[in-house]
C-alpha positions as CSV (number, residue, x, y, z in Angstrom):
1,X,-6.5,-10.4,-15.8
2,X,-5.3,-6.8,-14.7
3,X,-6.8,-5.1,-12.2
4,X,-7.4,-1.2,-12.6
5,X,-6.2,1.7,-10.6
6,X,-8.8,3.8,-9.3
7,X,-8.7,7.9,-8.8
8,X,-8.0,10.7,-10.7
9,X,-4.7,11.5,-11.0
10,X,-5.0,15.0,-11.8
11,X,-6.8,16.0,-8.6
12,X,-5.5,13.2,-6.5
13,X,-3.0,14.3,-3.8
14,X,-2.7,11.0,-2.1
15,X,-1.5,7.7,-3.8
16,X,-2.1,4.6,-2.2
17,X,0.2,1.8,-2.6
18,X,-1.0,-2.5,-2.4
19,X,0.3,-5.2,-2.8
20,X,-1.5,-7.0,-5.4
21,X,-4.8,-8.1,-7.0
22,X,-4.5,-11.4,-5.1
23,X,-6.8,-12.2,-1.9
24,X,-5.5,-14.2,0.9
25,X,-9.3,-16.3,1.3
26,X,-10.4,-15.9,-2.0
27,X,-9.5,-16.5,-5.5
28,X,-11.8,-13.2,-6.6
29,X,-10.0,-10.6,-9.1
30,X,-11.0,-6.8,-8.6
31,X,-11.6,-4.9,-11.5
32,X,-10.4,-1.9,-9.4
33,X,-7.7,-2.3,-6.8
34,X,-9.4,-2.7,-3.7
35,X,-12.9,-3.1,-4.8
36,X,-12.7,0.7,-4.7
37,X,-15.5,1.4,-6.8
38,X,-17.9,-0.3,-4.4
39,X,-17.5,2.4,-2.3
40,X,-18.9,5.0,-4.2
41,X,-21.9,2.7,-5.3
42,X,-24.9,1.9,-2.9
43,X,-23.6,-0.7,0.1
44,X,-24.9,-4.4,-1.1
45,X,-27.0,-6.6,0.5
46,X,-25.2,-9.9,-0.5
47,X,-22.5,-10.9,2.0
48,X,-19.8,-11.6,-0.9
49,X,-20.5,-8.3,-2.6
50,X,-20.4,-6.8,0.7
51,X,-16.7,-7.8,1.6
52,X,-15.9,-6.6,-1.1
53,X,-17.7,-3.4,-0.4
54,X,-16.1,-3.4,3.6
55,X,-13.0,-3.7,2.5
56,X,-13.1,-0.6,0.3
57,X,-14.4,1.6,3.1
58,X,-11.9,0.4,5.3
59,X,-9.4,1.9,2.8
60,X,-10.9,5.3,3.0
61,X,-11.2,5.0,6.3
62,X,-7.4,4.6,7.0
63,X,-6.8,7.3,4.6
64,X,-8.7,9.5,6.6
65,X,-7.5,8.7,10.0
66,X,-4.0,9.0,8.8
67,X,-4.8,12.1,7.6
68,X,-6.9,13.2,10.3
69,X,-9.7,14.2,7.7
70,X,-8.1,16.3,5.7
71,X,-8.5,15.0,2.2
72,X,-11.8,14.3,0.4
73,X,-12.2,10.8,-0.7
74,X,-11.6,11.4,-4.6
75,X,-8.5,12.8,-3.9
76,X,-6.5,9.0,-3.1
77,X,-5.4,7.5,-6.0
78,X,-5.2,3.9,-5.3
79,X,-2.7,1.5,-7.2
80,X,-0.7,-2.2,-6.2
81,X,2.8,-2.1,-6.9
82,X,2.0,-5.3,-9.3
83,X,-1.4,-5.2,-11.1
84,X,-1.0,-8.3,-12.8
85,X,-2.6,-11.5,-11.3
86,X,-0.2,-13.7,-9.6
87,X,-0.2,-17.3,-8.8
88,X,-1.5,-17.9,-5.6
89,X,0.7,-18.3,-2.5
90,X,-0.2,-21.4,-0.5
91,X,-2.5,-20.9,1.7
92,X,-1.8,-18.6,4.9
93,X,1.3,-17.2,2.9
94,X,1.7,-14.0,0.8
95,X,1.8,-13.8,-2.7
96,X,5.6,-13.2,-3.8
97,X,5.9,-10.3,-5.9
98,X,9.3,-11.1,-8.7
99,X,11.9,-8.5,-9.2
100,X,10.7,-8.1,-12.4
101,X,6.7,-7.8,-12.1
102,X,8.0,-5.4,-8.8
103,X,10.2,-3.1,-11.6
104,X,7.2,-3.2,-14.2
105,X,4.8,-1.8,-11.3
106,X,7.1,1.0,-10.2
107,X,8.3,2.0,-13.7
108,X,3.7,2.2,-14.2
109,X,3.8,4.2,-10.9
110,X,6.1,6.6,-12.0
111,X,4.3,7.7,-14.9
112,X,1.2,7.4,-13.1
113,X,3.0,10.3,-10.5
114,X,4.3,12.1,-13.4
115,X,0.7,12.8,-14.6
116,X,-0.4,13.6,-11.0
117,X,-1.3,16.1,-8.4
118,X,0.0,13.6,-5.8
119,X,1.8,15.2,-2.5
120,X,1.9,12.3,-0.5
121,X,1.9,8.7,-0.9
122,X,1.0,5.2,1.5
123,X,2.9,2.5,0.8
124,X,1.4,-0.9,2.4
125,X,3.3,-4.1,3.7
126,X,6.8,-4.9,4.1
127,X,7.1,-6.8,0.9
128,X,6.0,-3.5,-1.1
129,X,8.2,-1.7,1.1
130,X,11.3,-4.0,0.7
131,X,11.0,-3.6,-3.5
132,X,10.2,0.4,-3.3
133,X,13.1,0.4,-1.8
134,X,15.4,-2.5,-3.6
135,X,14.4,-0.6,-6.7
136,X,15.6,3.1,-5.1
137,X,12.3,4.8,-5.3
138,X,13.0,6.0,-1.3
139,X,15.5,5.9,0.8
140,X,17.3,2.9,1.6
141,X,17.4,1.0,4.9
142,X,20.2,-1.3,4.7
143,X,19.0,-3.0,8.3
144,X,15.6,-3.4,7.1
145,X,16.2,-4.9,3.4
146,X,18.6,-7.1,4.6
147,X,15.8,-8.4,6.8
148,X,12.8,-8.5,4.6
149,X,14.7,-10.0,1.4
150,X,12.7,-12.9,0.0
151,X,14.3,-16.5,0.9
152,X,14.6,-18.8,-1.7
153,X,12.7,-21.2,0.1
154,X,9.7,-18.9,-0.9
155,X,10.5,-18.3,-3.9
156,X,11.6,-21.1,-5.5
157,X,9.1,-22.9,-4.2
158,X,6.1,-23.9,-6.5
159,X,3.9,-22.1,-5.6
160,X,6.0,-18.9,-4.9
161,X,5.4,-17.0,-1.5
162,X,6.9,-14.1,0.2
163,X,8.8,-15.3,3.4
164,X,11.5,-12.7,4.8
165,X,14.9,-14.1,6.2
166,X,13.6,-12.3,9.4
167,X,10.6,-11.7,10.3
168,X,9.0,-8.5,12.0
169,X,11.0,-6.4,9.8
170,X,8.7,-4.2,9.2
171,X,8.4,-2.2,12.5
172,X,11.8,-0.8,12.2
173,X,10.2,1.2,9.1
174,X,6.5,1.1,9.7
175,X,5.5,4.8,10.1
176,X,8.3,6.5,8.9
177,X,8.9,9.9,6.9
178,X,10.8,9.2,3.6
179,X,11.3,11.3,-0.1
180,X,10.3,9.6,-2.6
181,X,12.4,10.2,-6.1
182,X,13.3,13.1,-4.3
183,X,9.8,15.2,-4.3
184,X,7.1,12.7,-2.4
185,X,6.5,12.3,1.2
186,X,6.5,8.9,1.4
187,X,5.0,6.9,4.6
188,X,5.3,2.6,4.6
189,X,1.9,1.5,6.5
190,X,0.0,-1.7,7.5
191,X,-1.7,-3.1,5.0
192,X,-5.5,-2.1,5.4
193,X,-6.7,-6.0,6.2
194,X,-5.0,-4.8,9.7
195,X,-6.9,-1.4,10.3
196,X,-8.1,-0.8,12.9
197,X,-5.0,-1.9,14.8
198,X,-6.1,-5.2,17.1
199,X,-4.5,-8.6,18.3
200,X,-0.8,-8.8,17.7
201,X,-0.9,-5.4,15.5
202,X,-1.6,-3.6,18.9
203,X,2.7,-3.4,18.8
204,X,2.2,-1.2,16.2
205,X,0.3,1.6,17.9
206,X,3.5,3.6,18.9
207,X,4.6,3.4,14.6
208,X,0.5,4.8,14.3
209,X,0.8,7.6,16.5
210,X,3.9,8.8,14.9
211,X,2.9,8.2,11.6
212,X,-0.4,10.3,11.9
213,X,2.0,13.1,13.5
214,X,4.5,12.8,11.1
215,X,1.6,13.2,8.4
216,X,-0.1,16.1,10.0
217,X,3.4,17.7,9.9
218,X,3.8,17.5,6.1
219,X,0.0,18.3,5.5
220,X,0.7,21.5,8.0
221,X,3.7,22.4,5.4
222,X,1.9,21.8,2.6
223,X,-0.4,24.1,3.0
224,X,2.2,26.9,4.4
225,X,3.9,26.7,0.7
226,X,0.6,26.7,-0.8
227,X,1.0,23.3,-2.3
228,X,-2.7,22.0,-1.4
């Protein structure tokens, strides 16, 4: 099963970026990535449908804080770098993402920008990160990639799972400006299951703040050239 994007590409100005289809507590497929379609339909009353339901909002949520409202919610384009549904990790552990599924998603990602309005895009978790940037769609961080490269323990092991050869990786590039293929501002972010920030993702506040800055920044610029 393949699960769908979700937006309109032609008036979207924000692409989202996920992981993939696969749910840590649940072997549930979304037709759309992120159950995003549940947001625009009246909120459920059944407690699965209305995970499902939660965690889309959430998503638009974090768009909008990040963006400090500036967007309308049909203007994110939403997306996983691999759409294809992957064995599941054991539990507790995320599901690996191969070279080549992580190649077929960006090469799909590309045309789907290509076709697009899209100004600025979110790129969630350090495993997405690590392969946008293996694959040279942003600037590489040699510190950071050296960091979050798979282990072989993960993924040779049956069944596969991301495990970085150093964990907490991500902060060094959580929040950050890049240019992606040379055009798209590009930002790497929590993934949404840890929005709001709480517990141990409190550390992450400072990467927040600037992130939201940095955003407001390009938005500001944006709109100086006309571009939005």
């Amino acid at each position: 099963m393949k699960t769908k994007i979700w937006g309109n590409p032609e008036k979207a100005k924000i692409l989202v970026i996920g992981h993939d289809p696969g749910l840590q507590k649940s072997q549930t497929i979304a037709d759309y990535c992120f159950f995003a379609d549940y947001y625009f339909q009246p909120k459920p009353s059944r407690s699965s449908e209305i995970s499902k339901y939660k965690l889309a909002e959430a998503l638009y949520s974090y768009v909008r804080d990040l963006t400090t409202g500036q967007f309308s919610d049909d203007m994110v384009l939403i997306t996983n770098l691999c759409n294809e549904t992957l064995p599941s990790s054991p539990k507790g552990k995320t599901n690996y993402i191969p070279p080549e599924e992580a190649e077929a998603g960006l090469n799909a990602i590309r045309m789907l920008l290509k076709d697009s309005s899209v100004k600025l895009i979110f790129a969630m978790s350090q495993q997405v990160n690590y392969w946008l940037q293996k694959l040279g769609f942003y600037s590489t961080d040699i510190g950071f990639l050296e960091k979050a490269e798979p282990t072989k323990m993960g993924a040779d092991y049956i069944p596969r799972y991301y495990s970085p050869v150093i964990s907490g990786a991500f902060k060094e590039i959580c929040g950050n400006k890049y240019l992606a293929d040379n055009q798209y501002c590009l930002f790497p972010i929590l993934h949404v299951k840890s929005y709001p920030l709480r517990g141990n993702f409190l550390t992450y506040e400072e990467n927040y703040a600037n992130c939201k800055k940095e955003v407001r920044e390009v938005i500001d610029s944006l709109k100086v050239r006309n571009e939005l």
